[in-house]
VONUTI-253068 format. One record per residue: x, y, z of N, C-alpha, C, O, CB in turn; residue in one letter. Coordinates in steps of 0.001 Angstrom, whole numbers, plus 500000, padded with zeros to 6 digits. Glycine has a CB too. Layout:
% residues N
XYZXYZXYZXYZXYZA...
//
This chain:
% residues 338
500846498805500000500000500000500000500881501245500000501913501271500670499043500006501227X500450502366499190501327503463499111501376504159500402500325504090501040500942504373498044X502338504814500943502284505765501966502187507326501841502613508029500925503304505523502610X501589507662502872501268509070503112502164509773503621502895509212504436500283509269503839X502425511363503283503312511738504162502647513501503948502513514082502871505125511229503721X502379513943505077501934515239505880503375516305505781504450516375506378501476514752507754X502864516869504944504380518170505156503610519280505435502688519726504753505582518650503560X504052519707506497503625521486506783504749522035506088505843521660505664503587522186508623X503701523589506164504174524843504942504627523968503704505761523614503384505726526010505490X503351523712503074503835522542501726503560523460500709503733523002499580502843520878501438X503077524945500791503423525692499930504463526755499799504480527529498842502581526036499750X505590526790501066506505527534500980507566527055500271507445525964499713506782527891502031X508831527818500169509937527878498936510535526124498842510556525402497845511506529231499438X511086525728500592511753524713500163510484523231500091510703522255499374513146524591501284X509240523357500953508243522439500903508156521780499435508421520658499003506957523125501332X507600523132498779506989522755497340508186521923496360507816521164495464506477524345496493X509268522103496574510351521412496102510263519728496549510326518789495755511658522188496689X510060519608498405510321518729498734508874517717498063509123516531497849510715518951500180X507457518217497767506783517556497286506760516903495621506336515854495136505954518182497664X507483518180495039507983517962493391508603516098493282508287515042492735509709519410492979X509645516653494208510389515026494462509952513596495112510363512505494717511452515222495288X509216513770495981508353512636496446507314512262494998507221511115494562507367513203497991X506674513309494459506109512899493474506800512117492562506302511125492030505644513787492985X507871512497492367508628511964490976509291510809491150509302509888490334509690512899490394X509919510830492326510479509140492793509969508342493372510413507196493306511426508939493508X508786508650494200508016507590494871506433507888494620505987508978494260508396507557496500X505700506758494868504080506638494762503336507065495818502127506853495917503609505295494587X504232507870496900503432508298497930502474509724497325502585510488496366504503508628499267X501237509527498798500527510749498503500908511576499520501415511278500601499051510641498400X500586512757499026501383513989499691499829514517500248498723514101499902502482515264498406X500235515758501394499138516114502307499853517450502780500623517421503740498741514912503573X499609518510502155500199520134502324499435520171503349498275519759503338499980521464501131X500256520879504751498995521718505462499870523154505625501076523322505444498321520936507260X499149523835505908499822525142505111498645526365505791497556525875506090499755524943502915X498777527600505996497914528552506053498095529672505290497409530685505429497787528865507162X499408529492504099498840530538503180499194532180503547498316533033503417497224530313503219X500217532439503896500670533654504207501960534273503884502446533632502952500571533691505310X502666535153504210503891535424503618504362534496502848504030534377501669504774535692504434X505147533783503420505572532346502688505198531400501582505698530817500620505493531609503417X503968531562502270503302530019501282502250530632499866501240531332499931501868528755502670X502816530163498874502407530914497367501472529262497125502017528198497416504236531471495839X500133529326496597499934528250496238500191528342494156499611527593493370498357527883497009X501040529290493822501274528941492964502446528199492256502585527976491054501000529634492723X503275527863493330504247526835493756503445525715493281503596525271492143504670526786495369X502684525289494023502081523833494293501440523906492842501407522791492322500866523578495800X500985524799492146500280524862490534501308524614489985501299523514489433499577526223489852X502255525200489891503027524979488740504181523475488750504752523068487738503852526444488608X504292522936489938504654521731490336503655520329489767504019519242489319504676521916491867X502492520803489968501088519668490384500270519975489126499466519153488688499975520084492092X500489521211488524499083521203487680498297520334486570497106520067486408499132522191487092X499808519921485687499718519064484339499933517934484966500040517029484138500752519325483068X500076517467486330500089516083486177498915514914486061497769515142486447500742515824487110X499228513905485609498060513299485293497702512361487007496699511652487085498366512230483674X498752512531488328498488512250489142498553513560490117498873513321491282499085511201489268X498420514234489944497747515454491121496732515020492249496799515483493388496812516635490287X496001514305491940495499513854492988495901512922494030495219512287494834494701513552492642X496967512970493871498404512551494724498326513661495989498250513316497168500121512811493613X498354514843495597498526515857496523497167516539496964496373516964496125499465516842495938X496923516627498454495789517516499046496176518433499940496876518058500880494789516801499705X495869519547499844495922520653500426495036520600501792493858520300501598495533521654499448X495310520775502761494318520978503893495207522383504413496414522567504575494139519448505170X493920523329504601494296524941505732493978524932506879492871524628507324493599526322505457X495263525387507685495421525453508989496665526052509604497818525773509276495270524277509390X496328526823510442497698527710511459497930526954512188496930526400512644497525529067512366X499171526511512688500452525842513259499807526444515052499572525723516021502428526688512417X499719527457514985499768528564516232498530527652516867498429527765518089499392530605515824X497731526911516332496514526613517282496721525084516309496964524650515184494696527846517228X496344524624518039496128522662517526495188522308516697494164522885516330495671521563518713X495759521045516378495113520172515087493529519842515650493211518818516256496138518450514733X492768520787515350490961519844515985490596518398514977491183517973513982489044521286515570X489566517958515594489236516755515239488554516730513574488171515747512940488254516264516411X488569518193513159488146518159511841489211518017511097489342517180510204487425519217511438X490338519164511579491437518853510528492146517340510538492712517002509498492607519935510766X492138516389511698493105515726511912492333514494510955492924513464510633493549515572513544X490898514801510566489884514299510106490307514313508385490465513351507633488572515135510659X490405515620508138490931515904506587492217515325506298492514514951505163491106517452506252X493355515196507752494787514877506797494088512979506709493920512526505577497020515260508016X493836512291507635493636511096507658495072510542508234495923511158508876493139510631506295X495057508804507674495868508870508244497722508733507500498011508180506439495310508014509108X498370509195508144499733509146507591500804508628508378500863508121509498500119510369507234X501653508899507465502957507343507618504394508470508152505177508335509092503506506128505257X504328509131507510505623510202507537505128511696507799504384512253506993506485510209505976X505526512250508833505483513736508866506881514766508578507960514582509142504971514004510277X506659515681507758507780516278507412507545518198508118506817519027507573507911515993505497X508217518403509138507707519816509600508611520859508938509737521132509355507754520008511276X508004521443507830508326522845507659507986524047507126508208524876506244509007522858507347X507183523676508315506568525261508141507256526121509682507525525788510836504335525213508154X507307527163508987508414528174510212508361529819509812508088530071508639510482527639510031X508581530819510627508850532381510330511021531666510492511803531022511191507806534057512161X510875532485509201512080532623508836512896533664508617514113533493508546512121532159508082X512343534836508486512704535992508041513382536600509714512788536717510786511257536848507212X514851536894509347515262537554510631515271538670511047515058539036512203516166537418510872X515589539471509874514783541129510400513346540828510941513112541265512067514488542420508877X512854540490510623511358540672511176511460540473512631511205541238513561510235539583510540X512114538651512592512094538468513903512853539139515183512555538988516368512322537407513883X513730539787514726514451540748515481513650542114515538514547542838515971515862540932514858X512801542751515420511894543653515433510290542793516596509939543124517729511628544028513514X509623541540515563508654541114516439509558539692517099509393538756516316507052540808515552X510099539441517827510155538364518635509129537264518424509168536240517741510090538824519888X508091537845519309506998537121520088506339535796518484506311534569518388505457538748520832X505925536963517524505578535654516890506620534879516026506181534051515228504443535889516045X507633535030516096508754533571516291508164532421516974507797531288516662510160533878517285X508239533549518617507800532229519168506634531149518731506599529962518406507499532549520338X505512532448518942504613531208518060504763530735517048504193529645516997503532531367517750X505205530967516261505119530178514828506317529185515006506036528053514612505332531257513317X507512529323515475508180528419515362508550527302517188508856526109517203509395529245514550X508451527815517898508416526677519129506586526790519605506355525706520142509782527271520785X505367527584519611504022526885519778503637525955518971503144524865519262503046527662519738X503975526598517461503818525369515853504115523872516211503416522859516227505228525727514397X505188524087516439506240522673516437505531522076517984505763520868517944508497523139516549X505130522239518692504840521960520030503273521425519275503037520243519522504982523440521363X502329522050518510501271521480518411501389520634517164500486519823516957500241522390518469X502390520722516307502260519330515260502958517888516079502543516788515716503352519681513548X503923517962517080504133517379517637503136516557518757503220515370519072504905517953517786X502252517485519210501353516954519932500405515596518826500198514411519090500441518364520521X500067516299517756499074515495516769499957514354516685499410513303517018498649516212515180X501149514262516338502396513456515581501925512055516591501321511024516294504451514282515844X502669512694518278502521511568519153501489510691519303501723509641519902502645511916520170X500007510981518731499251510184518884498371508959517739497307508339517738498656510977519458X499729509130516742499957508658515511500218507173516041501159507292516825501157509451514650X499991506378516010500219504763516349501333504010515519502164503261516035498816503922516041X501210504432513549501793504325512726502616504832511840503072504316510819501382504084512515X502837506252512455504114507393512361505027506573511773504641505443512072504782508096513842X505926506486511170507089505994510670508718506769510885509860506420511185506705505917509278X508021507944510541509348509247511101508641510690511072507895511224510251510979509415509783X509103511044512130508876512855512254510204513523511894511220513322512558508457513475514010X510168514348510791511509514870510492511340516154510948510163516477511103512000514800509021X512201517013511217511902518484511822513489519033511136514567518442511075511656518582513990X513061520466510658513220520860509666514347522367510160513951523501509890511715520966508955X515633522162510834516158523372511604517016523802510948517066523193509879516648523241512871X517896524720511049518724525429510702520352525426511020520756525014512107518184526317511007X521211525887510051522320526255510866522721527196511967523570527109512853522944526476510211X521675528307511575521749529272512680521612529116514041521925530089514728520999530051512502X521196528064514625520837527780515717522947527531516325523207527376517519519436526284515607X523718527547515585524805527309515887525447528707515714526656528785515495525297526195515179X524828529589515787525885530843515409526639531003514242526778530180513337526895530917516277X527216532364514352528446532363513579529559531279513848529800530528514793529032533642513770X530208531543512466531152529893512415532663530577512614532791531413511718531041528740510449X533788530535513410534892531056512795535263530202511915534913529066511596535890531380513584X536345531242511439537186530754510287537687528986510477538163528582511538538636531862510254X537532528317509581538080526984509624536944526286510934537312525326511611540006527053510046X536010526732511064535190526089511861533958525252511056533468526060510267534700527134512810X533571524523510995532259523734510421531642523252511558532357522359512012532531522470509396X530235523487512524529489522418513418529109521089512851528623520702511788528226522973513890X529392520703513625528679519432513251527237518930514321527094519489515409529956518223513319X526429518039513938525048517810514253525022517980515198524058518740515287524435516833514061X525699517733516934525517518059518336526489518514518695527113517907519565525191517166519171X527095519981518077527174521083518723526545521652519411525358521374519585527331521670518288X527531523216520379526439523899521384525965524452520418526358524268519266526783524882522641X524795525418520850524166526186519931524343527608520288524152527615521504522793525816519817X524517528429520034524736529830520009523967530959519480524493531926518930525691529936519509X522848530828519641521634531679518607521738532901519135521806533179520332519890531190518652X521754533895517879522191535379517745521339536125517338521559537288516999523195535648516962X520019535450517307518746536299517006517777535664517719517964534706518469518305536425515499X516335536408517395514957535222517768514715534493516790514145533479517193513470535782518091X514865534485515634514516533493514687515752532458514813515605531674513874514295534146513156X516861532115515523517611530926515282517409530525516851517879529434517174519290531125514612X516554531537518177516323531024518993515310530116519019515437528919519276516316531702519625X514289530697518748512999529745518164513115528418517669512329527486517838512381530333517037X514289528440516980514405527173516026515111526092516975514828524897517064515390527494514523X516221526895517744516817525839518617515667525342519566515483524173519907518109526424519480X514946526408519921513863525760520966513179524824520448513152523651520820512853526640521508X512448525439519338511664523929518983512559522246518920512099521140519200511028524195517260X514104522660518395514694521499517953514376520881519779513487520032519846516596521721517143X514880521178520796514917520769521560513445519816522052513433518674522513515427521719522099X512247520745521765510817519897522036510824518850521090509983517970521270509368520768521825X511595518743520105511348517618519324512223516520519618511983515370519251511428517928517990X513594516983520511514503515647521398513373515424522685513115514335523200516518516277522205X512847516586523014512106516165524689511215515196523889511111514223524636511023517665525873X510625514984522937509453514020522231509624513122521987508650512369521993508926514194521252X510819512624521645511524511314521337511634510756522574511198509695523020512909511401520639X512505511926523231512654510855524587512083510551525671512508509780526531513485510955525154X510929511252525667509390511104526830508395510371526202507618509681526864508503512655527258X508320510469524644507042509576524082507781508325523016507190507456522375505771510781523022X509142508574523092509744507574522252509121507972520522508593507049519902509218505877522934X509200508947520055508919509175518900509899508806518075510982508590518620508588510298518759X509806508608516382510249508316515477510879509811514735510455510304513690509246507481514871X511846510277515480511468511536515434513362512082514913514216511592515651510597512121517201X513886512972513792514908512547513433514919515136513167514024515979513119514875510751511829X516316515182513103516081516565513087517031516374511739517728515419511396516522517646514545X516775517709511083517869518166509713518644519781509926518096520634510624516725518307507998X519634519972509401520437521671509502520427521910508414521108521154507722521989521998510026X519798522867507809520731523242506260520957524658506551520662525392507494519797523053504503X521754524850505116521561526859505272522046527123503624522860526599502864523142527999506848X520772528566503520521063529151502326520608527965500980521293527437500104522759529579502421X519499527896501238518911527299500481518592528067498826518651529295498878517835526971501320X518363527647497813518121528422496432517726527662495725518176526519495802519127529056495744X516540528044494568516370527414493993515278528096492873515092529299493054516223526432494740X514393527360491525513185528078491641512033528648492155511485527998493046512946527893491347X511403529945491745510312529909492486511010530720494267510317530936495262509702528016492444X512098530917494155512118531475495783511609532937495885511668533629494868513759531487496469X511128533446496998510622534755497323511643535714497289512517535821498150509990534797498589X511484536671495914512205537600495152513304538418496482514460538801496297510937538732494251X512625538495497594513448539321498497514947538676498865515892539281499370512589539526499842X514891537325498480516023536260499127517161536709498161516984537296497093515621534345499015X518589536270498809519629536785497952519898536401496594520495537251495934520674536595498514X519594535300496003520333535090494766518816536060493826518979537161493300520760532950494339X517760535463493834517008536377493196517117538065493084516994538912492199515953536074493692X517398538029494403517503539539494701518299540219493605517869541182492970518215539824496122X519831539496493368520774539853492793520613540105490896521070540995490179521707538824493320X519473538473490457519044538263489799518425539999489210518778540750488301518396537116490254X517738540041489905516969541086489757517772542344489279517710542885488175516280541283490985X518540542686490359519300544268490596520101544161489219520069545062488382520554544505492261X520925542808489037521911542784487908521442543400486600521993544171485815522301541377487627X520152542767486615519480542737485449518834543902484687518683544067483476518642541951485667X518420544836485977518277546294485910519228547186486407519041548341486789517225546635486484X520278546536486369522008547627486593522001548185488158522937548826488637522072549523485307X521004547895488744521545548570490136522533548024491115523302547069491004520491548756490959X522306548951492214523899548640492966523249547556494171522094547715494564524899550453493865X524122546449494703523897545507495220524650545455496520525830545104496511524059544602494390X524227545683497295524923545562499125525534544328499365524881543287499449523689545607500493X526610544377499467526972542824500151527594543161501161528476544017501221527891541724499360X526987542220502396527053541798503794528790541796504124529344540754503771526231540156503983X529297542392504483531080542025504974531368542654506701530753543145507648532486543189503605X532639542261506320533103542570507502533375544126508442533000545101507789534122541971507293X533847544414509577534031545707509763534898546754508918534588547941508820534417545692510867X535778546300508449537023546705507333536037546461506094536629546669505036538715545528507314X535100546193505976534413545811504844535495545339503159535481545719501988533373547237504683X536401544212504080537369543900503172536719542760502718536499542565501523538792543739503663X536344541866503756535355540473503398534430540376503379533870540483504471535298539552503901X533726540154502383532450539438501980532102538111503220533008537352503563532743538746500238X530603537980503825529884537060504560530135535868503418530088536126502216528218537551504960X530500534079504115530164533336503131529274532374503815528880532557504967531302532789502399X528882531094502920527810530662503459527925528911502131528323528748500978526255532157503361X527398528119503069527290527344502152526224526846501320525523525912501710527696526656502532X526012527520499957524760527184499289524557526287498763525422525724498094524405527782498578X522894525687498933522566524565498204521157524521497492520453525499497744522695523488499087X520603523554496635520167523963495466518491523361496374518548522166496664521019523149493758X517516523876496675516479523215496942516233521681496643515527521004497391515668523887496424X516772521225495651516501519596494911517238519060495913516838518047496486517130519121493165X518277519599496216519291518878496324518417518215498226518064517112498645521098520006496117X518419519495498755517703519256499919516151518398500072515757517955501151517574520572500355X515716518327499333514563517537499215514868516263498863514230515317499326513669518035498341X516117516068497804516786514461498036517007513931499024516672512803499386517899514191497633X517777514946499706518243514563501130517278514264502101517553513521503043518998515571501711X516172514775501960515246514305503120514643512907502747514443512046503604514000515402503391X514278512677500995514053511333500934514818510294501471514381509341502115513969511089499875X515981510524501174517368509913501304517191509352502832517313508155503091518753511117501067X516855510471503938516192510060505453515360509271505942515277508414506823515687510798505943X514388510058504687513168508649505312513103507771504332511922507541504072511387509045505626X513603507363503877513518505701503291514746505078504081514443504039504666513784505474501310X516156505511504237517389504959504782516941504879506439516297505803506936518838506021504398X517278503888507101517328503221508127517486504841509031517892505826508413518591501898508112X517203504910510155518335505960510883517988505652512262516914506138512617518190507779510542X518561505033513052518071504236514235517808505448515777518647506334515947519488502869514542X516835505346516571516962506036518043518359504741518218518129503537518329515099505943519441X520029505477518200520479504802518985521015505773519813520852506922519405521214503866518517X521682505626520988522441506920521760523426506882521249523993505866520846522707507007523234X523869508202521167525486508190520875526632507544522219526105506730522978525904509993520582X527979507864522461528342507482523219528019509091525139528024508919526358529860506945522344X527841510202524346526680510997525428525817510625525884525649510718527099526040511885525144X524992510091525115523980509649525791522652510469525052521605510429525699524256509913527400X522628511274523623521777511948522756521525510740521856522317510005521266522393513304522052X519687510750521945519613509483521126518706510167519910518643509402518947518838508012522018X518016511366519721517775512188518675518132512004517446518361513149517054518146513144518891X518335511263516549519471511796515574519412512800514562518294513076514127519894510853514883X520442513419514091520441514780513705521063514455512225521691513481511809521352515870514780X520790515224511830521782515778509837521702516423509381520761516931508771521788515388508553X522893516690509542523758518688508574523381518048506893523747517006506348526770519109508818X522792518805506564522376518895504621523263519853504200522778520985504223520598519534504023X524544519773503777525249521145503332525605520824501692525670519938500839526853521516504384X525731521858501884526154522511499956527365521649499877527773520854500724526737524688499576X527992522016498430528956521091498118530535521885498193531545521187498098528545520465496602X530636523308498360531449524347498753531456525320499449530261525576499597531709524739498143X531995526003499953531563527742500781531819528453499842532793528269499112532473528458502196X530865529514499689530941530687498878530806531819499458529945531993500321530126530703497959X531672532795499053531547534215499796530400534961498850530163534387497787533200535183499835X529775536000499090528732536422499013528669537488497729527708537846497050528440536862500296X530127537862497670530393539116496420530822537677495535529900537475494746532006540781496726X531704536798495413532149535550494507530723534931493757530468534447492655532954534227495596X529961535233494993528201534637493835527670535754493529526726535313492873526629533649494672X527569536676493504527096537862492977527738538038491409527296538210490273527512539069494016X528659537932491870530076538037490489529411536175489535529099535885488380532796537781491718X529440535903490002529132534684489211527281534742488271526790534157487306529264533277490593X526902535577489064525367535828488691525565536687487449525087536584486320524382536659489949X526469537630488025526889538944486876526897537922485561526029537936484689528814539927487192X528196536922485594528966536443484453527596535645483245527456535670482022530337535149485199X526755534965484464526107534242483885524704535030482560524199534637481508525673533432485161X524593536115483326524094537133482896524409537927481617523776538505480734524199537732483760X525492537719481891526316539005480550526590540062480958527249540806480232525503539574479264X526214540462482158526201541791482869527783542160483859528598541303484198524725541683483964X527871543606484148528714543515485029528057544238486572527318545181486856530001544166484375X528753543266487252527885543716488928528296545510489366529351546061489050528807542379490660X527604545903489841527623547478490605527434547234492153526270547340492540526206548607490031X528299546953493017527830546524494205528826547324494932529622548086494383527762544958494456X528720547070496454529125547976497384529422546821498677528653545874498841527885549258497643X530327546983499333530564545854500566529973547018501508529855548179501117532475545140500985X529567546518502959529303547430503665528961546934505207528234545941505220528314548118502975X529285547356506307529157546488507288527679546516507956527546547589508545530238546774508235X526900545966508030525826545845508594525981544901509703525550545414510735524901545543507713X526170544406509778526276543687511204527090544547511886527725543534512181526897542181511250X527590545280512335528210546095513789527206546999514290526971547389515434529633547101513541X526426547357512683525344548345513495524261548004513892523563548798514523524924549352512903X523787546531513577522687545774513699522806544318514074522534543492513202522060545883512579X523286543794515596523717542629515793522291541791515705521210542373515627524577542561517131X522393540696515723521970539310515002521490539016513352520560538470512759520781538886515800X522702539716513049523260538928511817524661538936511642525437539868511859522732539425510565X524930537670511181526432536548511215526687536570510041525926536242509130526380534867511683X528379537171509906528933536868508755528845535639508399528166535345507415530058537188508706X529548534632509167529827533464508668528891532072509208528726531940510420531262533369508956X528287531038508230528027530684509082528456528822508117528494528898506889526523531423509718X528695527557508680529499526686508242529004525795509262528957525949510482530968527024508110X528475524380508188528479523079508472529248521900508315529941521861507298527751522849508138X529283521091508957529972519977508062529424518690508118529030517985509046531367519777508398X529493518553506901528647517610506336529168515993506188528646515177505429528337518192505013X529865515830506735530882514463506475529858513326506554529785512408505737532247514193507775X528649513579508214527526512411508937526908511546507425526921510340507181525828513466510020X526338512824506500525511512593505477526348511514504485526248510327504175525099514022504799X527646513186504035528434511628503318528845510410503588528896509688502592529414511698502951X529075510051504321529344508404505096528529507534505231528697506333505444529674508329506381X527206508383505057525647507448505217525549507135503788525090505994503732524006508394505850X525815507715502253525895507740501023524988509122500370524248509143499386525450506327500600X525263509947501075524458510934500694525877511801500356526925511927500989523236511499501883X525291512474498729526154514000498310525339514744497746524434514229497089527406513982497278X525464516367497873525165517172496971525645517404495750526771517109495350525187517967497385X524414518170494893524560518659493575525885519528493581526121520104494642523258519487493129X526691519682492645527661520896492230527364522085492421526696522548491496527951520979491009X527521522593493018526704524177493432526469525481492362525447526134492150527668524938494650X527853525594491766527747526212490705526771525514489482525658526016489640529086526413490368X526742524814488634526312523967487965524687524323488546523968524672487610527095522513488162X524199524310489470522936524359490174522799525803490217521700526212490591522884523631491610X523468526454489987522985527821490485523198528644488965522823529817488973524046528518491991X523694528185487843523866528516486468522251528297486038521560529214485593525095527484485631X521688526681486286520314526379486214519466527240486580518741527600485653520020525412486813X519195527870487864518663528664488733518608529696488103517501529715487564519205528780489861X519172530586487852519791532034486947519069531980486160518151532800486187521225532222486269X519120531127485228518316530900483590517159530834483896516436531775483567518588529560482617X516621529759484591515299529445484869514520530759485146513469531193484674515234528470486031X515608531371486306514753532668486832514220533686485759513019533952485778515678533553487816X514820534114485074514985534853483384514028534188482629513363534972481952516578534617482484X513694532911482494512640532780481896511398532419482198510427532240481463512862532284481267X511554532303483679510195532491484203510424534172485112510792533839486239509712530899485365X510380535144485077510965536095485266509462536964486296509711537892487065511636536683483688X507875536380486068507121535950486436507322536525488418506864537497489018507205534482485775X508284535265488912508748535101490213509846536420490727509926536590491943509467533599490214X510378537006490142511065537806490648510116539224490840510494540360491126512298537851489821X508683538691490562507680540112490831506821539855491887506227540707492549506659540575489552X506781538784492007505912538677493283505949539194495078505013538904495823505895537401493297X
//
């Protein structure tokens, strides 16, 4: 029998990706729950779902994270095999201005899909969907790896660590099937025009001048390790079909965790410049320090990804993925107006 799998925010940037791919490699049916706000475009899910001759693969059910699953909605998802959580406030200016609904959206959210999750009999895996930021800035020659401390430098990477944590307290009070992921700097089609590579997309394209994030000397460019949305939605299949056991480590953390990282670090003017090339254009940009005058935001921030590779997991070529991206954007050009 085919399996089900429940993804919240299944219409935001990296969701709608992660459903593209379940569609295409496996016979599962998909189950968006989603409420449709900043984030979540349901024209993602159209232009993914529309021509297929199995769309009815995928159902949409509406609902806010901020208030529990009632007996109607839990009624509409039915029942499912795999939960994938990601739906989240992501945006860090914001959250550094409003706090409070961080909190809710990202540790009340996660606290009430978790509640629904636990009383799942036939759950298979709860994946939860966190960040690198929850680790801070990275120094130089530093990469975290999966149970590092965490160091959060805003409310939006506090939030995230908090929730990660209700989702170890869940495993290990209700014994859940319950597994966490890190990525950072995600890209791909279809992302919300404000995000950096579009952004750049954009400015290049109409000659304006482009801010990049550096240091106090504003000699260095912020880098970061980018990766291609596909690539991350492999990776989560890659999770839940591959074994990944509650075992403890030799601490005594029986959670298990996985860094999803890009396939290089890139500094932030080096992809700008690469956007230029791909373009035909030449960049007009400016380094400039924003972080001294506005703390919680991190130049640097660095994973390492070795856990994944050793399990048989690699990423796409980054460049190569982000040449794709560029073009695509230009000819669906559509997305950079929204």
């Amino acid at each position: 029998m085919s399996k089900t799998i429940l993804i919240t925010g299944g219409a935001g940037f990296i969701a709608h990706h992660v459903i593209e791919e379940i569609l295409n490699k496996t016979d599962w049916n998909v189950i968006s729950l989603d409420r449709l706000d900043f984030s979540g475009n349901l024209n993602r899910l159209q232009d993914i779902v529309g021509e297929r001759k199995d769309k009815k693969r995928v159902k949409v059910v509406y609902h806010d994270l901020k208030a529990p699953l009632n007996s109607q909605i839990i009624s509409s998802i039915g029942k499912v095999d795999y939960i994938a959580h990601l739906a989240a406030g992501s945006h860090v200016d914001r959250s550094i201005d409003y706090p409070m609904e961080f909190v809710l959206d990202n540790v009340v959210g996660t606290a009430n899909i978790l509640d629904y999750a636990k009383s799942i009999d036939s759950l298979d895996k709860f994946v939860y969907f966190s960040t690198d930021e929850v680790f801070g800035p990275a120094p130089k020659e530093i990469n975290y790896k999966e149970n590092d401390r965490y160091n959060s430098t805003n409310p939006y990477s506090a939030t995230k660590a908090g929730a990660e944590e209700l989702v170890v307290a869940y495993e290990n009070t209700y014994r859940m099937p319950n597994i966490i992921t890190h990525t950072m700097n995600v890209f791909g089609e279809r992302q919300h025009p404000e995000k950096f590579i579009p952004m750049c997309i954009n400015k290049i394209l109409k000659g304006e001048k482009i801010f990049i994030h550096g240091n106090k000397e504003k000699t260095l460019a912020g880098s970061r390790h980018y990766i291609h949305a596909k690539d991350v939605a492999d990776a989560l299949l890659f999770l839940l079909q591959n074994n990944t056991p509650s075992v403890a480590d030799e601490t005594g953390i029986k959670c298990p965790k996985f860094n999803i990282v890009g396939s290089e670090e890139i500094d932030n003017l080096s992809l700008a410049l690469y956007i230029a090339d791909v373009l035909d254009k030449k960049l007009n940009y400016e380094i400039i320090d924003f972080h001294s005058s506005r703390p919680g935001h991190d130049l640097r921030y660095a994973l390492c990804g070795n856990k994944m590779k050793q399990m048989g997991w690699t990423p796409s070529e980054v460049y190569k993925k982000l040449k794709e991206t560029v073009k695509w954007t230009v000819s669906n050009n559509i997305w950079l107006k929204i």
